[in-house]
C-alpha positions, 0 to 999 in steps of 0.5 A, a space after each residue: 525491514 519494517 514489516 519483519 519489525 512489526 511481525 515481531 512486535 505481534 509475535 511478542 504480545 501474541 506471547 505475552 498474551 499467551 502467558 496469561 493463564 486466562 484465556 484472552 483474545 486481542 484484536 490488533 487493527 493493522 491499518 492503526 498500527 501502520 498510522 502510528 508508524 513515524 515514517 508510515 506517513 512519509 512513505 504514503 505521501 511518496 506512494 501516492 505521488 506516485 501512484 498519480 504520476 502513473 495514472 497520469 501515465 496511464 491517461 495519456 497513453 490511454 488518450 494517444 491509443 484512442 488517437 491512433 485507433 481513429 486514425 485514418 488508415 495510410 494508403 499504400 
């Protein structure tokens, strides 16, 4: 829903700017926009919370893998 919102707040200037008679070129910097958002930096917050809970993850899965692949192997 936030990027539909910010697709047509580009759609209108891109419009507005098109109404001009003289040509104009704009540069919309999507990274800035996204910071001005209000809830843009709630939502980076959670995600790297995340994203550290997977690396977590991901290490000791990493770590035990290693584990078992130096393991000595059972006889049977």
């Amino acid at each position: 829903m936030n990027k539909l919102k910010i697709s047509g707040l580009i759609a209108s200037l891109v419009i507005l700017a098109s109404c001009n008679n003289a040509p104009a070129i704009a540069y919309i910097n999507p990274n800035k926009l996204m910071q001005g958002y209000h809830g843009a930096t709630a939502q980076h917050d959670i995600f790297q919370a995340k994203a550290k809970a997977w690396q977590q993850r991901v290490d000791s899965l990493s770590i035990e893998l290693q584990a078992l692949s130096t393991a000595p192997a059972l006889a049977n």
